[in-house]
LUMVEXZA-150528 format. One record per residue (C-alpha): residue number from 1; z negated, x negated, y. Coordinates in steps of 0.2 Angstrom, whole numbers, plus 5000, padded with zeros to 4 digits. Example, Ala and Ser with C-alpha at 12.3 -4.5 7.8 and 13.67 -1.06 7.14 Angstrom:
2
1, 4961, 4938, 4978
2, 4964, 4932, 4995
REM end
This chain:
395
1, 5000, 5000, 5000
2, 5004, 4993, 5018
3, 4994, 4994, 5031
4, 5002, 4994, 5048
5, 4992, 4987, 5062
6, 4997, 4988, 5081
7, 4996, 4972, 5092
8, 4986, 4973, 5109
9, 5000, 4968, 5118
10, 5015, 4974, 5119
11, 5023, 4961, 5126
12, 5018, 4948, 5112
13, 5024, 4962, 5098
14, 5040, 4962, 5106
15, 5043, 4943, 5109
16, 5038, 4944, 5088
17, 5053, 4956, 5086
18, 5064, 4942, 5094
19, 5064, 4944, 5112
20, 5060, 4931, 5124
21, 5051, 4929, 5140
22, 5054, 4915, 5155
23, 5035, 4911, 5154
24, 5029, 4896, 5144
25, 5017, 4901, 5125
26, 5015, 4896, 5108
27, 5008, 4907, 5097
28, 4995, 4903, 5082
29, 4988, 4912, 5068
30, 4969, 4910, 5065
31, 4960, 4915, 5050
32, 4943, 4919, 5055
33, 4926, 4927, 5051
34, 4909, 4931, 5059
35, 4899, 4914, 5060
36, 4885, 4912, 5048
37, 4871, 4921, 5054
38, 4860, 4901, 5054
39, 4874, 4895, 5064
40, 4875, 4909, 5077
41, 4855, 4907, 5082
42, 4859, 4888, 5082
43, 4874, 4892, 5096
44, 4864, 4906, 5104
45, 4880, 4914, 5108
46, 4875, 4928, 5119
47, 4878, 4948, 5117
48, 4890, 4942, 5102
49, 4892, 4958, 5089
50, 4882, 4952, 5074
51, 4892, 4964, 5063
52, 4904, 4955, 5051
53, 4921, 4953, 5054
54, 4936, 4946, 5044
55, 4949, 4944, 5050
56, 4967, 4937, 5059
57, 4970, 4932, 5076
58, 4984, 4926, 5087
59, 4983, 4913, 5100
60, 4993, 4905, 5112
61, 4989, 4887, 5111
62, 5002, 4881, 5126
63, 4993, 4871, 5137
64, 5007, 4878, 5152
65, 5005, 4896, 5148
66, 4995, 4906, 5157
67, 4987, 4913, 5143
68, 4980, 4895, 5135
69, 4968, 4898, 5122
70, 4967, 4918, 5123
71, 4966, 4929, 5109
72, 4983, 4940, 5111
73, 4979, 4950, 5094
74, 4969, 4953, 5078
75, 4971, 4960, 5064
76, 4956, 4965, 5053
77, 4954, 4962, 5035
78, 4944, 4968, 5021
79, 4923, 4965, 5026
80, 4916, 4950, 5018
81, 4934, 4943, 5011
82, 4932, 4928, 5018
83, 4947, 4924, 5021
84, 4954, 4905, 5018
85, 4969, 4898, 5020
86, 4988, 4903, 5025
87, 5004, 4900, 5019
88, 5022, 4900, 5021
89, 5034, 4905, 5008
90, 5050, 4896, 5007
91, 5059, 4905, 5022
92, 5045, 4908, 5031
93, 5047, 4926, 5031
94, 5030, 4929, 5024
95, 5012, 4923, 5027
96, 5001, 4922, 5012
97, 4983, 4922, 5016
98, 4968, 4916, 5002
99, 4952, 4926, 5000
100, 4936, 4914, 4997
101, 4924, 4928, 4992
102, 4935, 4943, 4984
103, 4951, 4939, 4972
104, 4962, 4948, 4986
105, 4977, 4940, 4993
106, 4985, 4946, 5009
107, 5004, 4945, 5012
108, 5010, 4945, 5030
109, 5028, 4951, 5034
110, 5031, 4942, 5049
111, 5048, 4950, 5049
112, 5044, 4966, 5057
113, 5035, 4971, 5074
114, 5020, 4974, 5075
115, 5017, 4964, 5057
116, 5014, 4973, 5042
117, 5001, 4966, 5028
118, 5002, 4969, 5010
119, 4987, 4968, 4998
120, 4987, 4960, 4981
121, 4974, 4961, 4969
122, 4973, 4947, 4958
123, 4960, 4951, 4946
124, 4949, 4936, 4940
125, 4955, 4925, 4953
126, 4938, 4919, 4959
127, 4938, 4908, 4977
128, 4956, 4904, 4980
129, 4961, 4891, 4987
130, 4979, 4883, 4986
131, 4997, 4889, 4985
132, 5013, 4882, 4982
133, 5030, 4891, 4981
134, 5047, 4888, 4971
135, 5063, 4881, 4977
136, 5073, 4896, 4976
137, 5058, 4907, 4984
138, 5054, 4919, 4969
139, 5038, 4909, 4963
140, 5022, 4906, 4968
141, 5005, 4898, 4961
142, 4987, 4898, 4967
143, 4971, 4893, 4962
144, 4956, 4900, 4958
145, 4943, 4886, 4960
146, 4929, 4898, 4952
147, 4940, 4903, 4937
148, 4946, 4887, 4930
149, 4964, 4895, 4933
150, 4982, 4895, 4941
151, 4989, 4913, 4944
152, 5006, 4912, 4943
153, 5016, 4926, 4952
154, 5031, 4935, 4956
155, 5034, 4930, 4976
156, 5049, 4943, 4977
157, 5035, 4958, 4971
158, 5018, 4949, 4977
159, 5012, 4952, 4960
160, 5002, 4941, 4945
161, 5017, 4938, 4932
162, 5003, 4924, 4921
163, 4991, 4909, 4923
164, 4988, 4894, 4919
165, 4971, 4889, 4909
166, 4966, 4871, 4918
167, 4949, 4859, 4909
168, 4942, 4861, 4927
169, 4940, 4868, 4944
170, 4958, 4869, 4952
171, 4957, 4866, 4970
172, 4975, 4858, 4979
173, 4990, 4859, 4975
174, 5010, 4853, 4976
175, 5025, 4858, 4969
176, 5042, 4845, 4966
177, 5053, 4855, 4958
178, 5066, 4839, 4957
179, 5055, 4833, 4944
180, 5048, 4850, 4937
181, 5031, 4846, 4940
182, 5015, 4853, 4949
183, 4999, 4842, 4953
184, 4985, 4851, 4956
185, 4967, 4844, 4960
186, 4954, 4847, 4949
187, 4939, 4847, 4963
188, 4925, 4852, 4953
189, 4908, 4857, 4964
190, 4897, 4848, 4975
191, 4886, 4845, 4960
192, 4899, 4842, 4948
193, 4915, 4833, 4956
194, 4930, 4833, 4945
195, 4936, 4818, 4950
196, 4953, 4819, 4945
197, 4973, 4827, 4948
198, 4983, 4838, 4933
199, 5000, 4835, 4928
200, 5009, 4852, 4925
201, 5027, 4854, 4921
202, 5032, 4868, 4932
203, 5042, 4876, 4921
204, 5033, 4880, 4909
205, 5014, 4879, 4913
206, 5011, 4866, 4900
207, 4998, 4853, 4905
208, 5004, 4835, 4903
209, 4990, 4825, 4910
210, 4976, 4818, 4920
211, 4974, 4804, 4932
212, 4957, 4798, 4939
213, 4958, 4798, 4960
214, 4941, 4784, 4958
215, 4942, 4766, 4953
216, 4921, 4769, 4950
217, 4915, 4771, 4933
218, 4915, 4791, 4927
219, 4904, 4800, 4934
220, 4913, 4795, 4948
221, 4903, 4809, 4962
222, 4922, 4808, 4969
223, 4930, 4826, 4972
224, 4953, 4827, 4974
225, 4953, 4840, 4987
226, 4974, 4841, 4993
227, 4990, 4836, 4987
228, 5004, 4834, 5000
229, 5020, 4829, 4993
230, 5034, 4818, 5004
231, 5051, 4827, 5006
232, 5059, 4813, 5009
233, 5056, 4800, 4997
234, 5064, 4792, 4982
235, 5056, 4789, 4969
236, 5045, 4807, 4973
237, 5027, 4805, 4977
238, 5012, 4813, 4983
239, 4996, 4809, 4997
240, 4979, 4815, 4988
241, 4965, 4815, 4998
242, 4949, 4814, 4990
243, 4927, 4818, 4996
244, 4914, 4803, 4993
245, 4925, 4789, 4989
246, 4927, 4771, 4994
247, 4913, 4757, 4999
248, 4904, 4771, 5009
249, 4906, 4784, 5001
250, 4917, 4793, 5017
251, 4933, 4797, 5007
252, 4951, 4788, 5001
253, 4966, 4791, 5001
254, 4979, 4791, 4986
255, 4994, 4791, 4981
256, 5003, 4799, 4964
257, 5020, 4791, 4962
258, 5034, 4794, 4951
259, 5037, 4781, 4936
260, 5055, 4788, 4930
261, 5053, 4780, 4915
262, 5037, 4787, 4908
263, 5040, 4804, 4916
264, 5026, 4805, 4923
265, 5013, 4800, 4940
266, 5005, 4783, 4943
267, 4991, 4783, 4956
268, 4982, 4770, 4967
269, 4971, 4772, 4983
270, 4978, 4767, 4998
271, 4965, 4768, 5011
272, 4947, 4768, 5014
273, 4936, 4778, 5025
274, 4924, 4767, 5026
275, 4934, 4757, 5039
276, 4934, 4772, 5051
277, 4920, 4781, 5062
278, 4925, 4798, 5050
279, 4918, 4804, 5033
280, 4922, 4817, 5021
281, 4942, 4818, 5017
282, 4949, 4831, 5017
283, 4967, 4837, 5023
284, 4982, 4827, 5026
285, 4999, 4834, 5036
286, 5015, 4826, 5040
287, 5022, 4823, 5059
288, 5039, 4833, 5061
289, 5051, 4817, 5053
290, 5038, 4811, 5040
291, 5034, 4795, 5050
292, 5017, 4798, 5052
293, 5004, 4805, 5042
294, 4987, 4814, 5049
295, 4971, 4815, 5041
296, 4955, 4824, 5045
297, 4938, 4821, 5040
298, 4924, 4834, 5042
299, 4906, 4825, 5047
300, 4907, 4821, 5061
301, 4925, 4827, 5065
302, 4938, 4817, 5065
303, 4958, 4814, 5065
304, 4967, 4800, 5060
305, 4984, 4795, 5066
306, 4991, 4784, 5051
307, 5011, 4778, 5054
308, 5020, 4778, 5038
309, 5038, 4774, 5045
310, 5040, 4756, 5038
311, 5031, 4759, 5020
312, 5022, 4775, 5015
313, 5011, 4765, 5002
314, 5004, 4756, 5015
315, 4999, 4767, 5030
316, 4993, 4759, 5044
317, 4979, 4765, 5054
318, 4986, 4767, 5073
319, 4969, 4779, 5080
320, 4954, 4787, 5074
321, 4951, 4804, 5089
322, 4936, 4814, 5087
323, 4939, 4833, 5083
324, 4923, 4844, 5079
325, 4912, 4847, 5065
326, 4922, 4851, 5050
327, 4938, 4846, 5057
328, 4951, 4852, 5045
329, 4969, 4860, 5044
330, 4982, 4853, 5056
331, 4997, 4863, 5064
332, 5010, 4854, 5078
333, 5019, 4861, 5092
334, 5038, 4862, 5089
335, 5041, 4849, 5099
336, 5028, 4837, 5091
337, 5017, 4833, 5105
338, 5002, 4843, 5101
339, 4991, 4843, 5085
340, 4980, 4859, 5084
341, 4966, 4853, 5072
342, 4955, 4869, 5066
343, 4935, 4864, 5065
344, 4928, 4873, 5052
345, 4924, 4873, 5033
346, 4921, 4890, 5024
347, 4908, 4894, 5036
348, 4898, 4881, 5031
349, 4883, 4879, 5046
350, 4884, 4863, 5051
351, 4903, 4860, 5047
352, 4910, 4876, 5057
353, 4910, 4870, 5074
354, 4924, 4885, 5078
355, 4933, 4877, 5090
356, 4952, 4871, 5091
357, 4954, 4854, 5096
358, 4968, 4848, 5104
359, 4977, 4832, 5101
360, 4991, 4825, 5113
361, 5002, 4814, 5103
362, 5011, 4805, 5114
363, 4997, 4797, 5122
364, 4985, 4799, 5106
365, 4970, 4806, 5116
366, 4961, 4822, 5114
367, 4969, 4834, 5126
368, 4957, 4848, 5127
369, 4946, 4858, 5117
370, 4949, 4877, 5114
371, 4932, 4887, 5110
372, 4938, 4905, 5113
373, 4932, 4910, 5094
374, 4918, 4897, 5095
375, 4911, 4908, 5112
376, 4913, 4923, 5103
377, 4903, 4919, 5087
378, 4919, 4915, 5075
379, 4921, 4903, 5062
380, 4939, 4897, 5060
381, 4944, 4893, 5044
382, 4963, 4890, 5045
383, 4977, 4889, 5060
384, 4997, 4890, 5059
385, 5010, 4892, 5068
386, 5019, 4908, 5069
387, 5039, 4904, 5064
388, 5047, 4906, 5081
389, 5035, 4889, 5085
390, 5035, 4882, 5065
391, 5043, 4867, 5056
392, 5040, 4862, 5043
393, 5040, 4841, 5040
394, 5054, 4834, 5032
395, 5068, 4851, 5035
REM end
C-alpha cells in the first residue's frame, strides 16, 4: 500500500517534478529520529516535543541559497522504526531506506511529485543494515545484522524472493557483478566482534570464504563494518574499514583484491588510525573521479581526506578535519566542493551529536556546521543527495 505524503512547499515539490528555479539550493535527504531521551537532558534543547518521531527530511545544504540548512519537508515513518540508512538503486529512481528496530523497509519513488513511499515487510530481517543492487537493476540484497541473514529480493516488486544463511552477523556489504561476487562483513557485536569479510558468489548465494580483516591473533576484538568497491579498477577490489584495529586500537583500513587466478580475494591493511587524532572506523566514500578516498571516524569525530590517484593500495593521508561525535556517512555536492558528513550513530548518546558538518574541499577546512535537527532534538542517522544533485563516484 502507498502512502502519499504532501511536501510543505510547494515550490520544492515542483522543482522535484523537474522544474527549476534561478535561486541557488541543493537538496538532501536526512534520515532522522527523536534523540535519546539521556542525550536530549544532556543538550537541554528547549520546548523540543519529547514525543517520538521517525522519520525523513529534506534540506537544502547550499551554502548560497537562501534557505541554507532549513528543513523544506518531512515525511514521517512508522514510530520507533528507527530508521537507518538510504540507498540508491541502479538508476536512481528509487530510495531504499533500512529500519534498525522493525524488519520494515521503506522504498521511496523519487519519480513522482510529491514522493510516494512504499512499505515492505521483510519478515525476520532483524536490524538491517546494508544493501547492494544488481547490474541490470532487478536485484537487491540486505542484511540483517540480528538474523545472521542476507534477504535477497526482487528490486522490480520490492519483495523478499530468498536469503542467504551467513556463520555470523552480516553488517556491510558490496556487490562486483564482473566477478560474480558479493563481500559482506561479518561485524559481529560490541561483545563479540566478528572480525572477518564473506565471500559470496552472487549468483547463486553459495558462500566461498572467509578472510580475517586483523593481523592480531583470534579473538582479534576487531569488527569489518563497510565494503566499498572501486569502479574503476583492474584487477577489481574493495576498501573495508574496520572498529578497534591497529597499534591503538582506533581502526584500519583494508583492502580485498582480486587474485584471477585463485578466484578469489586477497586482503591486507593499508592504514592505521593510530597515526591520526580520529578513532573508531567506520565509513569510507569515493570523491566524484575516484581520486580520493574519505573516511570518518566516530569518537571524537573525524574526516579523513586520503588521495588515492597515483596508487590505491597505498593512500596517502593529505588531512585529518574534525566533524562531530559520531561522524559517519558522507554525501558531495555535484560539483565536488562540499562533503556533507552526517554526525550520528543509531542514536547512540554520546555518538549522536546531530549535526551536519560541512567540509570545503577545495581548501580542506571545515566550512560550517549545520545544527537545524541537532536544535530541534534529532538524531541524524544518514544523509543523501536527492538525484537532481547526486553522482555517483566512478559514472
Amino acid at each position: 500500500m502507498e502512502i502519499w505524503l504532501k511536501a510543505a512547499l510547494v515550490a520544492t515539490a515542483l522543482s522535484w517534478a523537474g522544474v527549476t528555479f534561478a535561486r541557488a539550493e541543493m537538496l538532501a535527504m536526512v534520515v532522522y529520529e527523536t534523540k535519546a531521551e539521556e542525550s536530549i537532558r544532556a543538550l537541554r534543547v528547549e520546548g523540543a516535543d519529547r514525543s517520538r518521531e521517525d522519520g525523513l527530511a529534506i534540506i537544502d545544504v547550499d551554502p548560497a541559497s537562501e534557505a541554507y540548512g532549513e528543513i523544506l519537508a518531512k515525511f514521517p515513518l512508522p514510530e520507533g522504526l528507527a530508521p537507518h540508512h538510504q540507498y540508491y538503486n541502479r538508476d536512481q529512481t528509487k530510495i531504499y531506506v533500512t529500519g534498525s528496530l522493525m524488519p520494515i523497509l521503506h522504498v521511496v519513488d523519487v519519480t513522482r511529485a510529491p514522493y510516494r513511499i512504499k512499505r515492505v515487510d521483510l519478515p525476520g530481517c532483524k536490524r538491517m543494515d546494508g544493501m547492494a543492487f544488481s547490474d541490470d537493476n532487478k536485484t537487491w540484497w540486505v542484511t540483517c545484522l540480528n538474523s545472521g541473514k542476507v534477504l535477497v529480493g526482487d528490486a522490480t516488486a520490492d519483495r523478499p524472493i530468498g536469503e542467504i544463511v551467513v556463520n555470523g552477523l552480516p553488517h556491510g556489504i558490496g556487490l562486483h557483478q564482473g566477478v560474480d561476487r558479493i563481500i559482506v562483513t561479518d561485524y559481529g557485536s560490541l561483545d563479540n566482534f566478528g572480525e572477518t569479510i564473506i565471500v559470496l558468489e552472487a549468483s547463486t548465494g553459495t558462500i566461498l570464504s572467509r578472510h580475517k580483516m586483523s593481523n592480531e591473533p583470534s579473538p582479534s576484538h576487531v569488527g569489518p563494518v563497510v565494503v566499498l568497491f572501486k569502479r574503476q579498477s583492474d584487477p577489481a577490489f574493495a576498501y573495508v574499514t574496520a572498529h578497534f584495529g591497529g597499534s591503538d586500537r582506533k581502526g584500519t583500513l583494508w583492502a580485498a583484491v582480486w587474485n584471477r587466478d585463485t578466484r578469489d580475494f586477497e586482503v591486507q591493511e593499508l592504514f592505521d588510525f593510530a597515526t591520526t587524532e580520529g578513532s573508531i572506523a567506520v565509513v569510507a566514500e569515493f570523491d566524484h573521479n575516484e581520486e580520493r578516498l574519505f573516511v570518518t571516524t566516530l569518537n571524537p569525530g573525524h574526516f579523513h581526506i586520503f588521495d588515492i590517484s597515483r596508487d590505491p593500495l597505498k593512500p596517502k593521508l593529505l588531512k585529518t578535519l574534525p566533524a562531530a561525535q559520531g561522524a559517519h556517512h558522507v554525501a558531495l555536492s555535484p560539483d565536488g566542493r562540499y562533503a556533507f558528513v552526517q554526525n550520528g550513530l543509531v542514536n547512540l548518546p554520546g555518538l549522536s551529536d546531530g549535526s551536519i558538518t560541512v567540509i570545503d574541499l577545495d581548501k580542506m577546512e571545515v566550512f560550517d556546521n549545520i545544527t537545524t535537527l541537532k536544535d530541534a532534538g534529532y538524531a541524524i542517522n544518514h544523509i543523501l543527495m536527492l538525484p537532481e544533485w547526486h553522482r555517483a563516484p566512478g559514472e
